[in-house]
C-alpha positions as CSV (number, residue, x, y, z in Angstrom):
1,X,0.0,0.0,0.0
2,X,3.1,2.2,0.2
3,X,2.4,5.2,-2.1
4,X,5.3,7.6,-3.3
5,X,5.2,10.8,-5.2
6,X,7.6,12.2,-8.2
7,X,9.2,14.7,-6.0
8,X,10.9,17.6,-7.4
9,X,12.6,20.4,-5.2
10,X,10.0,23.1,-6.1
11,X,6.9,20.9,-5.1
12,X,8.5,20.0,-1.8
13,X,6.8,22.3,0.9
14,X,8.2,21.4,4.2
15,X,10.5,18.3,5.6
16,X,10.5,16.8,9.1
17,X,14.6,16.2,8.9
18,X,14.6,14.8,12.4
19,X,12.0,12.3,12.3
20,X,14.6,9.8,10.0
21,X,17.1,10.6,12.7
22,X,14.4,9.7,15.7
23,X,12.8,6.8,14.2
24,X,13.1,3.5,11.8
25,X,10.2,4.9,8.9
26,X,8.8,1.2,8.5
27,X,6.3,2.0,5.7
28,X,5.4,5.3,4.3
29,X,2.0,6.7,3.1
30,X,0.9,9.5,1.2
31,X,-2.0,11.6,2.7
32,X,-4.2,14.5,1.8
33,X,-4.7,17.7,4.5
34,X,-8.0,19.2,5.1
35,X,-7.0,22.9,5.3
36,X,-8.4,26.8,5.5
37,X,-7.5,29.0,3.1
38,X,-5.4,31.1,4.7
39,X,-3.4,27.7,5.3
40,X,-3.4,27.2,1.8
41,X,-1.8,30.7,1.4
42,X,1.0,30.3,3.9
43,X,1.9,26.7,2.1
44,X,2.3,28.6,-1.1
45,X,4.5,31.1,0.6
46,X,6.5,27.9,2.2
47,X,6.0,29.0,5.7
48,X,5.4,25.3,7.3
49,X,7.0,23.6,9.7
50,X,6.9,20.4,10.7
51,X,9.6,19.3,12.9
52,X,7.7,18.7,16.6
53,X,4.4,17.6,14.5
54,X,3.2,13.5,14.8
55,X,0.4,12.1,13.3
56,X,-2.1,10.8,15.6
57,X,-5.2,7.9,14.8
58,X,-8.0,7.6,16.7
59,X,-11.6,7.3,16.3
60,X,-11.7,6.2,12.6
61,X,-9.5,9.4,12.0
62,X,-5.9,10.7,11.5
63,X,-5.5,14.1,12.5
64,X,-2.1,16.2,12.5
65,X,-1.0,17.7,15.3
66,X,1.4,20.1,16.5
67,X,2.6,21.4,12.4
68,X,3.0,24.8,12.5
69,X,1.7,26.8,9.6
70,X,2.8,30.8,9.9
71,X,0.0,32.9,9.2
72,X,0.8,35.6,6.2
73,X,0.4,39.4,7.5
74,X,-1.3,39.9,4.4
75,X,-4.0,37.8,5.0
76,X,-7.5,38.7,6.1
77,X,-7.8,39.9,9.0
78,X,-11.1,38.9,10.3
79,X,-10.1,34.9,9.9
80,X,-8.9,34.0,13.6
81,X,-6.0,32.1,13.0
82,X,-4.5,29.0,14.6
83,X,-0.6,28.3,13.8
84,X,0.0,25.0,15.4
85,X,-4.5,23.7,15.2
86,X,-5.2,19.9,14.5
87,X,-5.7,19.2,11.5
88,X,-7.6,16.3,10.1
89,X,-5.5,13.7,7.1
90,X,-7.5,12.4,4.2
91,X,-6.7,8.7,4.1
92,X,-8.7,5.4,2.9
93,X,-10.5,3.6,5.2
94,X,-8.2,0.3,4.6
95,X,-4.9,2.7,5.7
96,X,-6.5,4.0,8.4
97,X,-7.5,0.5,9.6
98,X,-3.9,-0.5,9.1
99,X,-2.2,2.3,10.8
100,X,-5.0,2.3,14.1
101,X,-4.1,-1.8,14.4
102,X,-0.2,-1.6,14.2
103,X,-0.1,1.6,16.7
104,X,-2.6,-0.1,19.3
105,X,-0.9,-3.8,18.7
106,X,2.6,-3.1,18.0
107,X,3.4,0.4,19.9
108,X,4.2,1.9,16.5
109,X,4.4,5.7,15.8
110,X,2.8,7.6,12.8
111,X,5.5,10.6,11.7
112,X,4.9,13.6,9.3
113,X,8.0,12.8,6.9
114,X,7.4,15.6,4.3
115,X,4.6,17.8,2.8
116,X,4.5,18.7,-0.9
117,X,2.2,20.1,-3.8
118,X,0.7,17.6,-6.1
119,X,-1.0,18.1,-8.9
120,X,-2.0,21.7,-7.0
121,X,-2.8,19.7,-4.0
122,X,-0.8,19.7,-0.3
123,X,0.2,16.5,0.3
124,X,1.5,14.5,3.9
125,X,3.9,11.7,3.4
126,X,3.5,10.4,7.4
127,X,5.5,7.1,7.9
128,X,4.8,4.4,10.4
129,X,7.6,4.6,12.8
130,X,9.6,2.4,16.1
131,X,11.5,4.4,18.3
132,X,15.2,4.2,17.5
133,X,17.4,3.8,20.8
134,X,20.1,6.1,21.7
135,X,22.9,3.3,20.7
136,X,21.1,3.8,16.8
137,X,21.5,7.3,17.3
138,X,24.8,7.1,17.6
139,X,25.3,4.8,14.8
140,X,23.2,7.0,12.3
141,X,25.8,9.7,13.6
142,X,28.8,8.0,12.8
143,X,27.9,6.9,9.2
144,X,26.9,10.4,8.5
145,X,30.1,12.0,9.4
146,X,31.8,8.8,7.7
147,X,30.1,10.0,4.2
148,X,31.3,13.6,4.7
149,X,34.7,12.5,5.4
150,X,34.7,10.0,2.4
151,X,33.4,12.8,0.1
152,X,36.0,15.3,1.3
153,X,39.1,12.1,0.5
154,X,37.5,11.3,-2.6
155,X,36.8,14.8,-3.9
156,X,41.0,15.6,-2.6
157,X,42.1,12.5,-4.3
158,X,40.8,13.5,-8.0
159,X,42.1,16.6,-7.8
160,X,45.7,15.2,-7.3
161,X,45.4,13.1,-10.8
């Protein structure tokens, strides 16, 4: 059921960097936002974040909590705005059955990976997450900072030959 979008850099919205770092992404899935219009405006503008935001499922719904969408000043204003409201994700009733069973039965945590512009539609791609341990932490660390280092060798060796 995993879904995944062509993703280009000027469709991409917003990216939750830290949740790769914090979790093992299982499975991923691609899911539509109810939003306001003045939302709508401030995703155009790019002004979303989504780096404390998780995804939770409960009563036959997946709602997405704690994103923060900045509110433009030019916007109207008699719309009360809400930055960091829930707001409810557009998913098929088989996925949300599948994501409410693994989270109840096997502890498992729904992220917000990424949000992006499809076909002039905002888009969530949430993944279903376990924990990492501090130990895998340190591990992701190490093999990041290896990369860098073998870039920086490789990139001084060609310029040698």
């Amino acid at each position: 059921m995993t879904r995944t979008a062509a993703k280009s850099p000027d469709n991409r919205i917003a990216v939750n960097r830290k949740a790769r770092f914090d979790y093992h992404i299982e499975d991923t899935f691609e899911a539509g936002i109810a939003l306001q219009g003045w939302e709508v405006k401030s995703l155009r503008a790019g002004k979303a974040q989504l780096t404390e935001s998780y995804v939770h499922v409960r009563g036959g719904q997946a709602q997405l909590i704690g994103a923060h969408f900045t509110p433009l000043t030019s916007a109207s204003s008699h719309v009360q705005t809400d930055p960091t409201r829930t707001r409810t994700l557009l998913l098929h009733r088989r996925e949300l059955d599948r994501l409410t069973g693994l989270v109840e039965r096997q502890g498992m945590t729904v992220v917000a990976l990424e949000m992006y512009w499809k076909k002039g539609r905002a888009k969530l791609m949430i993944g279903l997450a376990k924990g990492k341990k501090q130990h895998d932490k340190r591990a992701t660390t190490k093999d990041r900072d290896w990369k860098i280092a073998k870039e920086r060798i490789m990139k001084h060796s060609t310029r040698r030959n």
